[in-house]
N, C-alpha and C positions, 0 to 999 in steps of 0.2 A: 551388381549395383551400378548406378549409372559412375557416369567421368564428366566430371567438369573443371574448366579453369577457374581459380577461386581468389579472388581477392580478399583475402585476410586483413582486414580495416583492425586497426588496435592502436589509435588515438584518440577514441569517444572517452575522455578522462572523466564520463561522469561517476560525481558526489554523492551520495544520498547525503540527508542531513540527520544531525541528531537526533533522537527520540526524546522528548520534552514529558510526554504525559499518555498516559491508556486510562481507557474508560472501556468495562463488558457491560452491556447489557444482556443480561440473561435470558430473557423473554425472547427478545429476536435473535439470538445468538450474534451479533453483530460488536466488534471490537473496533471502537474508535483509539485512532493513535494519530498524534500530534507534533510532528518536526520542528526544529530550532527555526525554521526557516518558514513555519507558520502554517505550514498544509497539513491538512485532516485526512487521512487515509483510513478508509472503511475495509474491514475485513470480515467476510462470513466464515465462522468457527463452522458450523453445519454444512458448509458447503466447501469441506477439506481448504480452510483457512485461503480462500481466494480472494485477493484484495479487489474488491466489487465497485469502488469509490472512491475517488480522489477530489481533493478541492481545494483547490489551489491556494499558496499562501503570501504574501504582501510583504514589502519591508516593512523592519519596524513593529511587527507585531508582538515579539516577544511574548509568545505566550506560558503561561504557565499552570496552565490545570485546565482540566478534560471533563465533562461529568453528563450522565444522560439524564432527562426526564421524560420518563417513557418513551414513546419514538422520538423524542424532540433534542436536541444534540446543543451544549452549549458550551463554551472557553472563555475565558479569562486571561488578562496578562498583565503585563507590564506597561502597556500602554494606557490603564486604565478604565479598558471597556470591559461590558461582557457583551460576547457574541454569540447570536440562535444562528444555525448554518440551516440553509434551504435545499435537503436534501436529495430534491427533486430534481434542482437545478443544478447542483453540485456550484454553491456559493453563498456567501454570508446573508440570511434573513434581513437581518439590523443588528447595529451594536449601540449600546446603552453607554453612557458617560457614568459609572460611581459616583464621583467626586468625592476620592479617597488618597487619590492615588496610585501609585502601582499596585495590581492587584496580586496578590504570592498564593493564593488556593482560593476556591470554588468547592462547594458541594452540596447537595440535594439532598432533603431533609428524607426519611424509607416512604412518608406519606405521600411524596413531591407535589407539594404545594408551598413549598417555599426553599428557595435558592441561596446559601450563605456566601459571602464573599469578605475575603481578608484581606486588609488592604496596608500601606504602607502609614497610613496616618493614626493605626490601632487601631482604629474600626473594626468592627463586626457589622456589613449588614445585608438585612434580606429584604430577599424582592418576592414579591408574593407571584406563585405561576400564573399567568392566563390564558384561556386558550389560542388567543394570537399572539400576547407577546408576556415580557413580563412587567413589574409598578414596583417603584419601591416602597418599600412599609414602613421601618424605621432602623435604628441602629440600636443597638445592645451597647453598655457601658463603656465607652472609649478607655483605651490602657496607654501607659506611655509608650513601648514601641511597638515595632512594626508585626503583624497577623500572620506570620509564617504559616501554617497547616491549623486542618480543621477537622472535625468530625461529631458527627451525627450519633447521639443515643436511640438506638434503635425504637427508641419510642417514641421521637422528635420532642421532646420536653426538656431533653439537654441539650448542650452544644458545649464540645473540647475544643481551646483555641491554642494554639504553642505561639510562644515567642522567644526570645532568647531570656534565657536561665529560669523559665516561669509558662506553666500550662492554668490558664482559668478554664472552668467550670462555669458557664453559664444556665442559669434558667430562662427559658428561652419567651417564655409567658412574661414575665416582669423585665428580662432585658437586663437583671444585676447577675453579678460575679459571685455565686455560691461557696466557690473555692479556689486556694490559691494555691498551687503544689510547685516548689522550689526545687527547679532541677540542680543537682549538687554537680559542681566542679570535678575535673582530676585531679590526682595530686601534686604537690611541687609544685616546677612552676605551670603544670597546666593550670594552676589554680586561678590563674588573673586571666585566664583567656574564656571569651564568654561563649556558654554551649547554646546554640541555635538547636530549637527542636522543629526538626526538619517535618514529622512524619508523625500523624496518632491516628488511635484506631481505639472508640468508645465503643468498648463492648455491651451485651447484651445485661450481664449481672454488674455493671457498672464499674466494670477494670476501667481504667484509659491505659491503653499502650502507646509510648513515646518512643520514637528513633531520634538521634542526634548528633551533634558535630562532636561529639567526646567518644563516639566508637559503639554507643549503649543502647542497650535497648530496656526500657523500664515498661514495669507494671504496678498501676499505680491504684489507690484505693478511693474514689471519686469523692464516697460520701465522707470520710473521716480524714481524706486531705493524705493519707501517710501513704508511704513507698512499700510494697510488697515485696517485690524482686529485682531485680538488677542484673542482666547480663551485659557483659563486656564482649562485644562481638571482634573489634577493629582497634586498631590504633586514629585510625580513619573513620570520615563519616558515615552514619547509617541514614541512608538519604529517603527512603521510601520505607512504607508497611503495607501491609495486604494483607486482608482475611476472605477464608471461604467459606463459602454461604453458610453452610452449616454452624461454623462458629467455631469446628473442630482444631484448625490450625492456622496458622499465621508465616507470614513468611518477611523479609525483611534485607532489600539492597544497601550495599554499601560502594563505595566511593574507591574500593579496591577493584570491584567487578564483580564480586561473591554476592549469590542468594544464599542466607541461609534460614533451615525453615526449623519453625516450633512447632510442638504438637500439645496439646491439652489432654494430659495422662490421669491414672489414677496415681496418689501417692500412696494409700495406703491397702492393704490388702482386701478389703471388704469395698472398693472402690470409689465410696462413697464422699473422699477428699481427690480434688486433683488438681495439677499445676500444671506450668508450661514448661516445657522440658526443650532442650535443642536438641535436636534429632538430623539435620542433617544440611549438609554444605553444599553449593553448588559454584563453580565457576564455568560461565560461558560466556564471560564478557573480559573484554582488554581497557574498559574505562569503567567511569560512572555506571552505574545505573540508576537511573533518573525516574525511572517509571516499572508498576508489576501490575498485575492481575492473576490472581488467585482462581482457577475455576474448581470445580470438582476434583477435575481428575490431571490438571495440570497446572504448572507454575508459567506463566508466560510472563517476560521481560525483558526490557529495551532501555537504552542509555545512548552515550557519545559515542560509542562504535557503530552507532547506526544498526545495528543490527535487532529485527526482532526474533526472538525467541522463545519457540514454545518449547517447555520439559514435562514431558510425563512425568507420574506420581506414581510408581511403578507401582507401588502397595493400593492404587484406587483404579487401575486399569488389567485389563489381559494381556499378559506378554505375549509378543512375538505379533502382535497384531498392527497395521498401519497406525493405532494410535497412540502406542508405547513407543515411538518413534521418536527422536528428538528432532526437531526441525529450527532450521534458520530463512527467515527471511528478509534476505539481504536489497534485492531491486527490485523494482516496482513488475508488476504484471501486466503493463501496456507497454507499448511499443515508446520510444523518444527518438527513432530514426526511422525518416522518410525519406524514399528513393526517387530517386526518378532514372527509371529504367531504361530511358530510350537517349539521354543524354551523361549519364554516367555521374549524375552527382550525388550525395550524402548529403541530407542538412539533420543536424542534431542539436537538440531542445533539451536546453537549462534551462533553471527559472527563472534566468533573468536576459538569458540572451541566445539567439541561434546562431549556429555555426554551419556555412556552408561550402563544403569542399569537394574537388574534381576529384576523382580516382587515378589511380598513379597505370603505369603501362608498361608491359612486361615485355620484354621477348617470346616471339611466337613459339621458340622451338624448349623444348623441355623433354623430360621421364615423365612416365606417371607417377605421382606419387610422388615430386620431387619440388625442389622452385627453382625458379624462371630469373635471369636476370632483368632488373629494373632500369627501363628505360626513360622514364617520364615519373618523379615520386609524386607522391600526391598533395595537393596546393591548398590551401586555404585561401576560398574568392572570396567569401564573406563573412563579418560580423556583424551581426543587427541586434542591437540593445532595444527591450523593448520601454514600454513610454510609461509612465506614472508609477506607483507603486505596487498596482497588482503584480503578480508573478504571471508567465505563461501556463495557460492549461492544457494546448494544443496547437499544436502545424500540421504544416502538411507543401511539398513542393510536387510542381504535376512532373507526369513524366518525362514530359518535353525538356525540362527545365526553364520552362518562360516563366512560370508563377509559383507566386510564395506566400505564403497565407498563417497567420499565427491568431489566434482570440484568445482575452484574460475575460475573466467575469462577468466584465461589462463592457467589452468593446473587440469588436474585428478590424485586422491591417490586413491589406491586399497590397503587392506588390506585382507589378512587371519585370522580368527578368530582362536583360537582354545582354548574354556574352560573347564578347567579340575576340579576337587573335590573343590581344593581349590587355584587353581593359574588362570591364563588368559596369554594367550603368544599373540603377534600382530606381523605378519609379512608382510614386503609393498611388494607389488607385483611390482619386479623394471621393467620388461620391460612392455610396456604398446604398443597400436596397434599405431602406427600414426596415425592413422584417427579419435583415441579420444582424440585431444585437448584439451577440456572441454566439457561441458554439461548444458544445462538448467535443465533439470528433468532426475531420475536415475527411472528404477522399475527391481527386478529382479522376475525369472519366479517360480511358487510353489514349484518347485521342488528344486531351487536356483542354475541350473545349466548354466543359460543365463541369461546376464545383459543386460537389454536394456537403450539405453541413447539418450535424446532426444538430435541433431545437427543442426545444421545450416539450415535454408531453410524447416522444418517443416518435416525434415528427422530425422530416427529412426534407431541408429548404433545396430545391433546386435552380441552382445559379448559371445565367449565359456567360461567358468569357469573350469579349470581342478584344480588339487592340488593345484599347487601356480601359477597358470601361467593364463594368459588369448590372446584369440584370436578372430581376427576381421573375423567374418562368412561374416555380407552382410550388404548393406545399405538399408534400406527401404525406401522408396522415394513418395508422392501423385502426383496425375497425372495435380492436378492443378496449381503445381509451383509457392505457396505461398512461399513467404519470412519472413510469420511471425512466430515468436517461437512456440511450444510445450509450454503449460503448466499444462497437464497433461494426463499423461500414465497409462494406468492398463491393467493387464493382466490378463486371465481368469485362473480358477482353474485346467484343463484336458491340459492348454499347449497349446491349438490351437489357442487364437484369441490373437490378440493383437489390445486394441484401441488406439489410441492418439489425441489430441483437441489441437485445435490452437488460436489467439487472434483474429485469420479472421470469428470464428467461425465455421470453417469447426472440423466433426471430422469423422477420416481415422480409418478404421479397416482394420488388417493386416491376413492375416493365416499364421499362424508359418509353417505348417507343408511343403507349400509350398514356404514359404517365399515372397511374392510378395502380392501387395493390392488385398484387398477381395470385399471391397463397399466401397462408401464414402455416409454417411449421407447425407440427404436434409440440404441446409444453412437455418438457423434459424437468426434469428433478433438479438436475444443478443445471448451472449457470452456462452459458457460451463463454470460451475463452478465445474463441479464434474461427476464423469463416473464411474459406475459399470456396470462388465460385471457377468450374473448370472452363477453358479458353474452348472446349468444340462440343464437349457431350451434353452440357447444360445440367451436368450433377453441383449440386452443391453440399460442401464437404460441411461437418460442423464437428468440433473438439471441445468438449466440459470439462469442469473445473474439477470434477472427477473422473477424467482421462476419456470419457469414453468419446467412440469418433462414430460419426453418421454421416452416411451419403444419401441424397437425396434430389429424386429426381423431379426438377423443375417442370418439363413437359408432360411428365404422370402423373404428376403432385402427389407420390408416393416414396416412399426409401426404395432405394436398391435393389434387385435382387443382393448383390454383394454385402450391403449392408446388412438384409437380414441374416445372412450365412456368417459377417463379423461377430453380428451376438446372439445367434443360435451356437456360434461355438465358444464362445466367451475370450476375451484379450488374456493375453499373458498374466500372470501375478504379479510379473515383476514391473511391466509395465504400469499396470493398476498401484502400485504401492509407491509414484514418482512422487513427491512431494513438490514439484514447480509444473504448476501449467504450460501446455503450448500456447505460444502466442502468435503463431502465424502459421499458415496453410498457404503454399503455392502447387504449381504443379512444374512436370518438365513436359512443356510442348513435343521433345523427341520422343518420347514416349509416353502415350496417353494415362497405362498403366498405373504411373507411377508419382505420387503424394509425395511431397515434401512437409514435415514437419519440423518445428522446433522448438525447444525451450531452453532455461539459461544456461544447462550442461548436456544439452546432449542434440544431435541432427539426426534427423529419421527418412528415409525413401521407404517411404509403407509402398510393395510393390503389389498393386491386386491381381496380377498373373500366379503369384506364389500361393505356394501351400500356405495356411495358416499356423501359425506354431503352436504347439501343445505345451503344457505346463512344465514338462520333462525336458523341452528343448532350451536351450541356449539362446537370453535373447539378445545381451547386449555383446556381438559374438562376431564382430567385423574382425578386429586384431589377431583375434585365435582364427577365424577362418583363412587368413591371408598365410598363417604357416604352415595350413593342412596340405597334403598332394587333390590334386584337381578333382577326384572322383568323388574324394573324403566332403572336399567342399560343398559340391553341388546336391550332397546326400544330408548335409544338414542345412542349407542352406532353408528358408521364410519367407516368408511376407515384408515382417521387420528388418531392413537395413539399419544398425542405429550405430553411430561415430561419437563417442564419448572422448575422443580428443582435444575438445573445445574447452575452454572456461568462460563463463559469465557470458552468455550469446546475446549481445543486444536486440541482432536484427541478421536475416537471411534471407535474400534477396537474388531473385534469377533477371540479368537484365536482358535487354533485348537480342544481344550478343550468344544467349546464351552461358555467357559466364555468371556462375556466382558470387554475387558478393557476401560476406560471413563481416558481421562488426561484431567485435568482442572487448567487454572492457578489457583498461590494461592490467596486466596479475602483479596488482599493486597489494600491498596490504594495509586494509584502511586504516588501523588501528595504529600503526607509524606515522600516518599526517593528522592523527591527534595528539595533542600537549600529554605530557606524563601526567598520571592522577595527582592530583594536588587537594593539601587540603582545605575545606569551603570555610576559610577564617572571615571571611569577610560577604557581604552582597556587590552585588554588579547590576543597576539597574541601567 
């Protein structure tokens, strides 16, 4: 395996923010989920749950509920808009003013053609869909307080509304209140304290099911107004409900952390009567849980630990397979650390501000395998807060370290570096090209004299860098006239290639020299998660969101010999069964052989001189190989180098030196710099 000096960076203290809201659409298999902090994060379920999408979110938005209308994506909040997101561009379409209020739930009637929203003032109202945007129609019976939660009669003819101590029943045609169901108190002194129904779910034979601030979960009789059943889940609130498609089961968060799930049984022997029965518990949360989605075959949920989680349904899937697997998805699947290589600096991207810091300096003499005394610890040169209320969607600093570059939604900053002995000077570069708007992904070229910025339509703006100035040379453009984003750029070391990857899974290779496309890869099944282009052979490496890796070579417009022998002999099992994508590809110049990968728990040197390993071998097998005798070693020894010493890998980075640098968050545990669960007596607008 190679040797390198390693700068272990573990002061990038990023956040994730809380989980607000999920929305599945079925159709596209696509899982929208919603941060305290206001960003939309897309995840493809069909394409081993790889988050495809991000879209940046704004102070102040407070949102509070997620909902799809066919491909069309829309939220709600507290600020009293509802927002369509333009999922092309990865940023909000338009947002609508109610004029209700704060808005506390959203939802889309099974026909979607019409949008409810609940709002602070009692209101109920819908907005009729259109094809570009939405109108509102009217409002349904104003109540005296506020629209907590909502839900759709599967036949859009009803509509369940919760409020505190009281769910109506609307007819949705006339717009009146067909019933009034009286959610009952605890006892003692719970008695004076008022139960908010957080959470309903109108079923298909006209149950409504209520969650609530009293612990409960009821089932309630729609047309006759009266209560069916009553479970006592919590002493705490039952904050969320979720059913799956089928209609067979239900599941239901609470404000402990606990899913737990119902099922719809037979009660009596001839089967012909059946009820909801509790059947089973789940804890994978240290807070809230705020948000669920029910699919077939698993329970996926997310709250204030930030964490999303999918749980198989053990009795609706095959054991032992990748998708009985419980999984957590904790950080995002792009990068938030940009290098610059040739001057040794880190800048790391919040969403509200970039941090840029020199690397600290060791002592040259050391063991292997050992640390080095600190000669120089590492600096913080700068803080740059970005400007109005969007959040950041992207940076990027070249490797020089003269330029600094960040875009929100609607706007790009350019910066000049310039670090001297002991000072740092920042100047914005005021005039900018029209044609750069924004950007989804920034890369600049080795030399750091062109910025390239992924745009609109799967297009790639080519920018000059002079002193302080910059200029729009050309647009790069594919011949296939996708409309989906760029979400990842890399350029080669000699200046000539430029690749870029899309969410359609296509990915474009460019020639710099003559500016116009070179080839476009074979479409692949899943997704690109990561792209290196190699610094002498002219292979370009490519990694999917279902592990598998392709080389390909630029000058043959063909794969590899290597690569066809990678899956004429198939990957490991165990590497096929990793549950977090690679997010970066580099290589070691010392050895041309030799790939570098990595993802958030684990570094790889894929070495292509080695044997490929069999299903029998050992893959994650560095620590056990280092205490075999020499002979033993080199008889098991692979392809796969993999170092599972790491946690949380933000970013790995080979700089000009030769050394690597490794950023890891710090092995904090997030669920400690959240508040202890408390319960939801009251709102917080």
């Amino acid at each position: 395996m190679a040797e390198f000096k390693v700068h272990r960076v573990r002061f990038f203290d990023h956040m994730p923010s809380g989980i607000r809201a999920l929305a599945h659409n079925r159709r596209t298999q696509r899982l929208a989920l919603v941060r305290a902090d206001g960003a939309v994060e897309l995840f493809n379920f069909s394409d081993n749950y790889f988050q495809e999408k991000v879209v940046p979110g704004q102070d102040g938005s407070g949102v509070e509920g997620v909902c799809w209308v066919g491909a069309r994506l829309f939220s709600a909040g507290l600020n009293g808009e509802i927002t369509e997101y333009d999922l092309e561009n990865l940023r909000p379409r338009y947002s609508l003013e109610a004029y209700g209020g704060p808005i506390w739930t959203l939802g889309c009637n099974p026909q979607e053609t019409l949008l409810a929203v609940g709002c602070e003032d009692g209101s109920v109202k819908l907005f009729e869909v259109l094809q570009d945007r939405i109108q509102f129609q009217r409002n349904l019976d104003r109540q005296k307080g506020r629209i907590v939660s909502l839900s759709w009669h599967p036949s859009g003819s009803l509509l369940a509304a919760g409020m505190v101590d009281v769910i109506r029943v609307f007819d949705v045609e006339t717009g009146h209140s067909t019933q009034r169901l009286l959610v009952e108190r605890g006892a003692g002194a719970a008695r004076s304290r008022e139960v908010v129904v957080w959470s309903l779910l109108f079923l298909a034979d006209g149950t409504v099911v209520s969650g609530d601030s009293a612990g409960k979960v009821q089932m309630w009789d729609s047309a006759t107004g009266t209560l069916v059943r009553s479970h006592l889940l919590s002493k705490w609130d039952v904050l969320v409900l979720a059913l799956c498609e089928d209609g067979s089961s239900l599941v239901a968060g609470t404000s402990e952390g606990t899913v737990v799930q119902f099922q719809l049984l037979p009660c009596t022997v001839d089967g012909q009567e059946k009820e909801w029965v509790r059947t089973r518990t789940f804890k994978n949360h240290s807070h809230d849980v705020r948000a669920l989605v029910h699919t077939s075959t698993a329970v996926v949920s997310g709250g204030m630990d930030t964490q999303l989680v999918v749980r198989p349904l053990l009795d609706r899937v095959e054991k032992n397979t990748q998708e009985s697997a419980l999984r957590r998805i904790a950080f995002p699947h792009r990068s938030l650390v940009s290098c610059a290589t040739k001057a040794g600096l880190l800048l790391f991207q919040f969403p509200g501000h970039l941090e840029l810091w020199r690397l600290g300096e060791g002592d040259a003499h050391g063991r292997a395998g050992g640390c080095v005394a600190v000669k120089r610890k590492p600096e913080k040169l700068l803080l740059l807060r970005k400007k109005g209320r969007q959040h950041i969607s992207c940076s990027a600093v070249s490797p020089c370290g003269s330029w600094l570059v960040y875009s929100t939604v609607s706007s790009v900053r350019l910066y000049r570096l310039r670090l001297g002995p002991g000072a740092i000077s920042l100047e914005k570069v005021s005039r900018l090209p029209r044609e750069l708007g924004w950007a989804a992904r920034f890369c600049f070229s080795a030399d750091s004299s062109t910025l390239f910025a992924a745009s609109s339509r799967s297009s790639v703006l080519v920018l000059s860098l002079a002193e302080s100035s910059c200029r729009h040379l050309c647009t790069l453009r594919p011949l296939s006239g996708s409309r989906q984003p760029l979400h990842l750029l890399v350029t080669s070391q000699d200046g000539r290639w430029l690749a870029a990857a899309n969410t359609d899974g296509e990915v474009h290779v460019y020639n710099l020299q003559k500016l116009k496309l070179h080839c476009t890869l074979p479409v692949y099944s899943s997704c690109p998660t990561a792209l290196g282009l190699h610094p002498s052979s002219g292979h370009l490496v490519t990694v999917h969101a279902d592990q598998q890796v392709f080389e390909f070579s630029l000058l043959q417009k063909e794969y590899t010999a290597w690569s066809r022998q990678l899956q004429g002999h198939g990957l490991h099992p165990l590497w096929l069964q990793r549950d977090t994508p690679v997010t970066h590809v580099t290589f070691n110049p010392q050895n041309p052989a030799h790939i570098l990968l990595h993802d958030t728990f684990m570094f790889c040197v894929l070495d292509k001189s080695q044997p490929l390993p069999d299903a029998s071998s050992q893959l994650f097998n560095q620590s056990a190989l280092q205490r075999l005798p020499e002979a033993e070693r080199r008889r098991q020894s692979h392809a796969f180098k993999i170092c599972k010493s790491f946690q949380h890998l933000m970013c790995v980075r080979l700089l000009e030196d030769q050394s690597l640098v490794v950023v890891e968050r710090p092995l904090l545990d997030i669920s400690a710099q959240l508040p202890a669960p408390v319960r939801q007596k009251k709102f917080a607008t």
